[in-house]
Each structure stands twice: as C-alpha cells, then as structure tokens.
C-alpha positions as CSV (number, residue, x, y, z in Angstrom):
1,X,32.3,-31.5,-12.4
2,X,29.8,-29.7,-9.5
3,X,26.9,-28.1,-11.1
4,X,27.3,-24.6,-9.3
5,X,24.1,-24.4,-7.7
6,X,21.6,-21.6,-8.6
7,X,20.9,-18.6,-6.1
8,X,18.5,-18.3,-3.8
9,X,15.8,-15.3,-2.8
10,X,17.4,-16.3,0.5
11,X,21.2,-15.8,-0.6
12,X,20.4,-12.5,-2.5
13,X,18.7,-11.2,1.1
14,X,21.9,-12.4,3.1
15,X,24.3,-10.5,0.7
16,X,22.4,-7.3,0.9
17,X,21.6,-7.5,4.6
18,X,17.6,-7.6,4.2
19,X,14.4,-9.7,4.8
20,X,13.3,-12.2,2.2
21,X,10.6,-10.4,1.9
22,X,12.5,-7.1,1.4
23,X,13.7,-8.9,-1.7
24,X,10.7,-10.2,-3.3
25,X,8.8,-6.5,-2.8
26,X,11.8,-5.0,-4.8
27,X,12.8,-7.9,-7.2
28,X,8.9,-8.1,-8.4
29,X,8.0,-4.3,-8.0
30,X,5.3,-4.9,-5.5
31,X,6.1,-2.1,-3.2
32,X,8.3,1.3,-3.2
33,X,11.2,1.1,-0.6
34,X,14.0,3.1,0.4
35,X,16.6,4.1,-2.6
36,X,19.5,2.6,-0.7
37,X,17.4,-0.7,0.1
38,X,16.4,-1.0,-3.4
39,X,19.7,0.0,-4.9
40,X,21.3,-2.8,-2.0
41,X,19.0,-5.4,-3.6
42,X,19.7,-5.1,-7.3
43,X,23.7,-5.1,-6.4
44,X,23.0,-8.5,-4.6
45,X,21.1,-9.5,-7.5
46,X,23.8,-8.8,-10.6
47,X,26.4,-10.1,-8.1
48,X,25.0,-13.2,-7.7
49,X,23.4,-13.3,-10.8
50,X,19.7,-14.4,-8.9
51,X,16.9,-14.7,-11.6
52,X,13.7,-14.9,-10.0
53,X,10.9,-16.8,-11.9
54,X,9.4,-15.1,-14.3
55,X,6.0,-17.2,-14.7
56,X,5.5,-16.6,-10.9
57,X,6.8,-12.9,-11.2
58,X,3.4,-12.1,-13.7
59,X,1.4,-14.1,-11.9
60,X,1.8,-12.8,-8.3
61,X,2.3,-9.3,-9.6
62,X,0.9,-8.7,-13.2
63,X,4.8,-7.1,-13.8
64,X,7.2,-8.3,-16.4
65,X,9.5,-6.0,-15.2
66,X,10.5,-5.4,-19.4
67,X,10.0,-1.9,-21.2
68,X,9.4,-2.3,-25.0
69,X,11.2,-0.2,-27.7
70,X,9.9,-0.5,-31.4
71,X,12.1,1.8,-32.9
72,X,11.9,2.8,-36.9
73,X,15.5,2.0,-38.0
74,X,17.9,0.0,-36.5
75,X,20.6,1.1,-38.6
76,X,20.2,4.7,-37.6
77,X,22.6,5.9,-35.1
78,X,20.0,8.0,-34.0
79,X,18.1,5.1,-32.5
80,X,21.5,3.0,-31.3
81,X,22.0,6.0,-28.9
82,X,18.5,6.3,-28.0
83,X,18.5,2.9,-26.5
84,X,21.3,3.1,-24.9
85,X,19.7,5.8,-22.9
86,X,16.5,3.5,-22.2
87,X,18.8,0.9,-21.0
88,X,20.9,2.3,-19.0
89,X,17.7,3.9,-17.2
90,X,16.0,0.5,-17.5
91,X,18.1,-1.7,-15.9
92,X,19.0,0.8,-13.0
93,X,15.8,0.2,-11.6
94,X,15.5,-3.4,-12.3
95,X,13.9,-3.5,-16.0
96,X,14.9,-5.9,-18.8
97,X,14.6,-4.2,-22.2
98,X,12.9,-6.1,-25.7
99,X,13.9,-3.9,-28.6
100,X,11.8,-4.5,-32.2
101,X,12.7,-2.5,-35.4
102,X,10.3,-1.6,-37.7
103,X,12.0,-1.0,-40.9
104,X,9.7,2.2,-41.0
105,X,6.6,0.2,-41.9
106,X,3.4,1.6,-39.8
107,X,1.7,-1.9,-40.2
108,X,4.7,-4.0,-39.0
109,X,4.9,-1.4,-36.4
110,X,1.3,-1.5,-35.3
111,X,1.8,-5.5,-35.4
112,X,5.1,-4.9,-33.4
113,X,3.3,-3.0,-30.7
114,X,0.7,-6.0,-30.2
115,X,3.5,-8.6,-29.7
116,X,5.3,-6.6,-27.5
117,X,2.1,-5.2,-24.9
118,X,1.9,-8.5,-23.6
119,X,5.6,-9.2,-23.0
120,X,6.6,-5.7,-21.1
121,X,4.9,-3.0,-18.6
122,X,5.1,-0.6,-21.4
123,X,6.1,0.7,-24.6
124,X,8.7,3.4,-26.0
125,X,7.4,4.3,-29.6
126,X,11.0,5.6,-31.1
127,X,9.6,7.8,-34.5
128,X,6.3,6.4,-34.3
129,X,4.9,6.1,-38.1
130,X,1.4,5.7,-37.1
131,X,-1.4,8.4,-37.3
132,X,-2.7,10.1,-34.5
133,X,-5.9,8.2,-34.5
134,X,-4.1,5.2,-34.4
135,X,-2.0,6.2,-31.4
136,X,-4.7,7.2,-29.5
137,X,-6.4,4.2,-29.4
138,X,-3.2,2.5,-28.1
139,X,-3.7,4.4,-24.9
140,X,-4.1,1.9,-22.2
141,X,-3.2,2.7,-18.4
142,X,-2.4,-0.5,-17.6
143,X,0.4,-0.9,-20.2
144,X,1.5,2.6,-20.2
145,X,3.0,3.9,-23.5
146,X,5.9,6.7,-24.4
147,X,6.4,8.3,-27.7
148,X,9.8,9.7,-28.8
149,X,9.5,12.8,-31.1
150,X,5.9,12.6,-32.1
151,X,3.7,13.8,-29.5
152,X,0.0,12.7,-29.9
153,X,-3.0,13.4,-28.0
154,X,-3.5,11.2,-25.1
155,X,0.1,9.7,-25.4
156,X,3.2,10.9,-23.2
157,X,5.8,12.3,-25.4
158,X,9.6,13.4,-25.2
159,X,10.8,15.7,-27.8
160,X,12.9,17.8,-29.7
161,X,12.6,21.8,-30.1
162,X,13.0,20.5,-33.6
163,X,11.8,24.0,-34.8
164,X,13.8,26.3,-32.9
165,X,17.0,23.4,-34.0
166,X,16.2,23.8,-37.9
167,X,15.6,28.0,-37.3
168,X,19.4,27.6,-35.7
169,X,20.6,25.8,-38.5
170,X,19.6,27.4,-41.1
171,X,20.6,30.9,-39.6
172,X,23.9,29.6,-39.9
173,X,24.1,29.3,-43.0
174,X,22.4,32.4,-44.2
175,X,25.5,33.7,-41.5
176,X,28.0,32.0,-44.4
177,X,27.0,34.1,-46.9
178,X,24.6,30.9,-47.9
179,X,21.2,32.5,-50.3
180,X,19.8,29.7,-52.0
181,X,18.9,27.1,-49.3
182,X,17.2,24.1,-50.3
183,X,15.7,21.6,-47.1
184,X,16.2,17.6,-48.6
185,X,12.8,16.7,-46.0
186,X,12.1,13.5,-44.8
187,X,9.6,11.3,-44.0
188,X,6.3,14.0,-43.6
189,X,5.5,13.3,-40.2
190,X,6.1,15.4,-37.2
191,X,9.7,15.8,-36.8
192,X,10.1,16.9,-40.4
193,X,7.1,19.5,-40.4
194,X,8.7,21.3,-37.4
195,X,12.2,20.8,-38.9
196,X,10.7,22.9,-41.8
197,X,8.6,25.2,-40.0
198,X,12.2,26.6,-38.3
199,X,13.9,26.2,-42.1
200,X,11.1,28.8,-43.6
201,X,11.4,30.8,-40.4
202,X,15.0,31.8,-40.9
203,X,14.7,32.4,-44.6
204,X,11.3,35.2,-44.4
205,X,13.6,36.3,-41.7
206,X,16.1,37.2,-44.1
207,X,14.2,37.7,-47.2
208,X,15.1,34.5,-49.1
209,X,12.9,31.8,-50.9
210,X,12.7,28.5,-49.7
211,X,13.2,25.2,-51.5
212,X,11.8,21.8,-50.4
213,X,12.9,18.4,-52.0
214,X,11.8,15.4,-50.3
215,X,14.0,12.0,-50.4
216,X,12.5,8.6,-51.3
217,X,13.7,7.1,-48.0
218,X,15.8,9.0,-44.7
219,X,18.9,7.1,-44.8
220,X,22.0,7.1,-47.4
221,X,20.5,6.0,-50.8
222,X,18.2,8.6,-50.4
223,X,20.5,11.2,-50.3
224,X,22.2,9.9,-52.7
225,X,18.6,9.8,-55.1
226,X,17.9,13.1,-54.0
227,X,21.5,15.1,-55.6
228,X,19.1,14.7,-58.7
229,X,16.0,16.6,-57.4
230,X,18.5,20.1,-56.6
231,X,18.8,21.4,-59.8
232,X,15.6,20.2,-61.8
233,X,14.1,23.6,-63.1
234,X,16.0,25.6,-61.2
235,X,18.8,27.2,-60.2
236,X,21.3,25.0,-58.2
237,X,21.3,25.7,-54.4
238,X,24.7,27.1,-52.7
239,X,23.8,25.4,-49.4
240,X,21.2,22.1,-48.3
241,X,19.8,21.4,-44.4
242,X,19.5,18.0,-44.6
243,X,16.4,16.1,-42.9
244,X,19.0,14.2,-41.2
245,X,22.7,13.3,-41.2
246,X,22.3,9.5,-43.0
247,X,20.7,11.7,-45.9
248,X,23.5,14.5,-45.4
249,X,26.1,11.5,-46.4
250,X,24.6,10.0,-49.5
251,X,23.6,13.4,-50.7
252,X,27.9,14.5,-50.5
253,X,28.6,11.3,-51.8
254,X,26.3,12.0,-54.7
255,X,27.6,15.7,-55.3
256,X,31.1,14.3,-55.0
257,X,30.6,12.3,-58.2
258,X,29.0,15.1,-60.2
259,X,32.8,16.9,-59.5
260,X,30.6,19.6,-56.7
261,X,32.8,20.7,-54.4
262,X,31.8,20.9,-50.5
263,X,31.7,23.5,-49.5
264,X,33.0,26.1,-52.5
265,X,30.2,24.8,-54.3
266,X,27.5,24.1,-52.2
267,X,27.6,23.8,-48.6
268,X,26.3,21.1,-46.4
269,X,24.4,20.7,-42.7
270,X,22.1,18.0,-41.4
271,X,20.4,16.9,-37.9
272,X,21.8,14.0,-35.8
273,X,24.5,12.8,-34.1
274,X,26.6,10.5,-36.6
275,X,29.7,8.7,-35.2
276,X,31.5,9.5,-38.5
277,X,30.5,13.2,-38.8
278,X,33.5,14.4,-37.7
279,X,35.7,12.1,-39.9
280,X,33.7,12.8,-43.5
281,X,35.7,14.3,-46.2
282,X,34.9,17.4,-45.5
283,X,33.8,17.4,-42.1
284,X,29.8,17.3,-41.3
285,X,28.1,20.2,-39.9
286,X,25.6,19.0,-37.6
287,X,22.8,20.3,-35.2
288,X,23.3,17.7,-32.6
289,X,19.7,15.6,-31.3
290,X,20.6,14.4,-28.0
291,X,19.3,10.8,-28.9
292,X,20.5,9.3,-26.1
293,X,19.3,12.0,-23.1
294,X,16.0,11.4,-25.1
295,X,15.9,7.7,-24.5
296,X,17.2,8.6,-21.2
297,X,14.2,11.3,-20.7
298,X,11.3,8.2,-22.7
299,X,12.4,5.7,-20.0
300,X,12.3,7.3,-16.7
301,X,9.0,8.8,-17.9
302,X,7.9,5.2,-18.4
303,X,8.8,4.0,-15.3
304,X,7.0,6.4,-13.5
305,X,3.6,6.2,-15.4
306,X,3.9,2.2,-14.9
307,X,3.7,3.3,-11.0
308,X,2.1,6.7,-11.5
309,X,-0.1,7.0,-14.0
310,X,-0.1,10.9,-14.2
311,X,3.9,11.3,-14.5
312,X,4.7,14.6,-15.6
313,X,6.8,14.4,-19.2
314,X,10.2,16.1,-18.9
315,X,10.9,19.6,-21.0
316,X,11.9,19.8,-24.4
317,X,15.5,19.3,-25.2
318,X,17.6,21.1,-27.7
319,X,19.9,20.5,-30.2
320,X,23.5,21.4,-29.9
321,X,25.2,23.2,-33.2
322,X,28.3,21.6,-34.4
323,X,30.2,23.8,-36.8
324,X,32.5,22.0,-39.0
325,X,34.2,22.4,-42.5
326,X,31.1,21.4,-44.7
327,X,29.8,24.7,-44.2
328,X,32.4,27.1,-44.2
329,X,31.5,31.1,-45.7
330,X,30.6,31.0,-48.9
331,X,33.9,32.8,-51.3
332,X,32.7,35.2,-53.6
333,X,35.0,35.6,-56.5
334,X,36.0,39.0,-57.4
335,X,36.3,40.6,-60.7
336,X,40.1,40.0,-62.5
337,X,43.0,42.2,-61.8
C-alpha cells in the first residue's frame, strides 16, 4: 500500500492560484493580505489538509497561530457555547484553539495561564477567578490577553449588562404578582455583584425587601444545598432569581422533594442558556447570556490585539428574557363561597 504523500507549500499555492510566498505570509501570519487571498489560502489548506511546520512557524515568526481558553467549568453549558464561539472565529482566520478547565480553582487557573502563554498568541480568561491585582500583572503586549465577564484594569474585556439582565428579571417577577424575592448568589466576583446590584434595583423600585442566600458551589448540588438556606428564620420566599440556571435546576429538584410546587408555591428564574431549560418539569424561565456571541465577541477581539495592540473591545451584550411555565402569576386564593 502507497504512503499518500504529504502536501506541499507548493501544492497548497497551485490549488489556490498564488505565489509560494503568498502562502507562507498567510499560513504563518507574517503579513496582512487581501480577504479573498487569505480566505483562497486557508480553503487550499483544509482541502489538502497542508500542515506547515510548527517548530519553524515560531521560529521564523514568533506565532503559534493557537488562542488559549482557561475556562472555570467545563461542565457548564455556559462555557461549551462560549467556545464554540472562539472556535468558530479562531479557525476562520487560521487559529488552532487549546482549551484548559479550571475547576474554579484561582491557583490551578493562575498555573493554567502559565502553561498555556507559551503554547498560543494569547489568552481568553472565561470567568476569571483571580483578583484584580493578579490580572493586571498578566498584562503582557506581546501575548495579548481577553477576559470574558470580568473586566479588570489594564485587561480587554467582553461582557454582559449583567445589571440591567438581573433588573429585567426580577421585574418580571414582581410583574407575576411575585413579593418575597430571594437572589440564590453565586460565586462573589463580578458577574454576581452586578447580577445583584440589578436584583436590589427592581425591588426599591417596587418597595420590597431583598433576600440574599449564597450557594456553596454554582452548579447543581449547590442548588440543591441551598433549598435549605430559603426558609431559615424567615418567612419562605414565593419566587428565587437564581445566580445561574445549573443552580436553578438543583434548587427545583430540591423543592420538588420537600412536596413545593413550581410555580403555585414558589416560582423560579435563573441566567443562562441551558439546553434542557425548555424540557424541565416545569419549564425554566431564563434570562438568556448569549455565551456563544460572547466567545464570538473574546476571539475576534484577540485576534486583533495579537496584530493591533490597541483593538477597540466590542459593546456590551444583553440578555434575552425567556418566559416559560416556572414563573407563571402568582394565584391568590380567595376567601370560601
């Protein structure tokens, strides 16, 4: 059996009608060209599957043509869709993509980050759990670096209007007939303290106390954990806004098994995007994080500071509501007949 022999710089140039040397200024990123040369270059290259060498890629050019993601939780569908944004966006213009997770540890994070700096171009920080002080002394123009949802001084950010998102969500429910509205918080960092900036907003808006539990942990056990915390001293809340939707599930799990219904007893909302939202029994209100425009927004803001160091971040984006049965008007019971 022939070994089928390995493409050449030579055969990708033929099949997309350039110079060799057309080819090695867009295959190792050593010089802008036309959009419709470039984008005739990369066909030729995933068509004839042409790897060029990496060794002599870094040497020649300093590039690794890879974009780093340490993201907090792999599990979270949050992050799934938020690098499928980054890939999509990655590989259009040539880019390989190394994805690390976490496990919401700042110190394997911050050892995470040094692995990956000198394997990519630059880094996407997806829910960074480091302080401010240790972002900042990440900065480095040479490998650029993008945080998702925490901005920090010095360091490109993409975010959320995570405020204006929670003030929205929690309106809604206040719009049910919803008055004791307890926020199940997250991890305190800076997506959460916006998240209940906009929750407090809405209640002095409409005259009503607020009511913070945090979780032990932002995914499903901690929702579940957290059923616990709503009643302790107090009166039992007729509605929750949920840090996000992993929490949402374990915490109607939870009330489930305590014989709660959802929503005549107690009405539930959360942030995120969940595949399974929809399909819970009873459907999951949601205010919608586009997690995957974000990766989308991180990567081609990336890009450009790996060839522009003062690349303007995109605008904010906001969440999308998503009304569904877990938070339908609250019944009031009328006196007997």
């Amino acid at each position: 059996m022939t070994k089928r022999k390995k493409p050449t710089i030579s055969d990708v140039a033929l099949a997309a009608g350039v110079a060799r040397s057309t080819v090695s200024k867009v295959v190792n990123g050593t010089q802008k060209l036309q959009p419709e040369t470039e984008r005739k270059v990369w066909e030729a290259v995933s068509k004839l599957g042409y790897q060029a060498s990496l060794h002599a890629q870094i040497l020649s050019t300093g590039r690794t043509r890879a974009l780093g993601i340490v993201l907090l939780d792999i599990l979270n569908p949050h992050f799934t869709a938020l690098v499928k944004g980054a890939s999509q966006v990655a590989a259009q213009a040539g880019y390989a993509v190394l994805l690390v997770d976490a496990q919401e540890s700042a110190q394997r994070e911050s050892q995470l980050i040094e692995t990956l700096r000198a394997r990519t171009d630059g880094l996407i920080l997806a829910g960074s759990r480091l302080s401010d002080e240790e972002l900042r002394e990440l900065h480095d123009p040479e490998r650029p670096i993008v945080t998702v949802g925490r901005p920090a001084a010095g360091l490109p950010a993409v975010t959320v209007a995570e405020e204006t998102a929670a003030f929205q969500l929690t309106s809604h429910l206040i719009a049910q007939g919803r008055r004791r509205i307890c926020y199940l918080a997250g991890p305190p960092f800076w997506v959460d303290a916006g998240r209940e900036r906009g929750y407090r907003a809405a209640l002095t808006r409409a005259g009503l106390d607020a009511q913070v539990v945090r979780a032990t942990s932002p995914d499903v056990p901690g929702g579940e954990q957290a059923s616990a915390q709503l009643h302790q001293g107090r009166e039992m809340p007729d509605a929750v806004v949920c840090y996000n939707d992993l929490i949402a599930i374990g915490l109607m799990t939870a009330l489930g098994a305590q014989g709660l219904r959802i929503p005549e007893d107690i009405g539930v909302a959360a942030f995120g995007n969940h595949p399974l939202a929809p399909h819970l029994s009873p459907p999951l209100t949601l205010m919608e994080i586009p997690s995957q425009g974000l990766g989308e927004d991180a990567a081609r803001l990336l890009l450009g500071l790996i060839d522009l160091p003062q690349a303007a971040p995109p605008p904010q984006r906001f969440g999308v509501l998503r009304v569904r049965q877990s938070t339908r008007p609250l019944v009031l019971s009328g006196p007997a007949q």
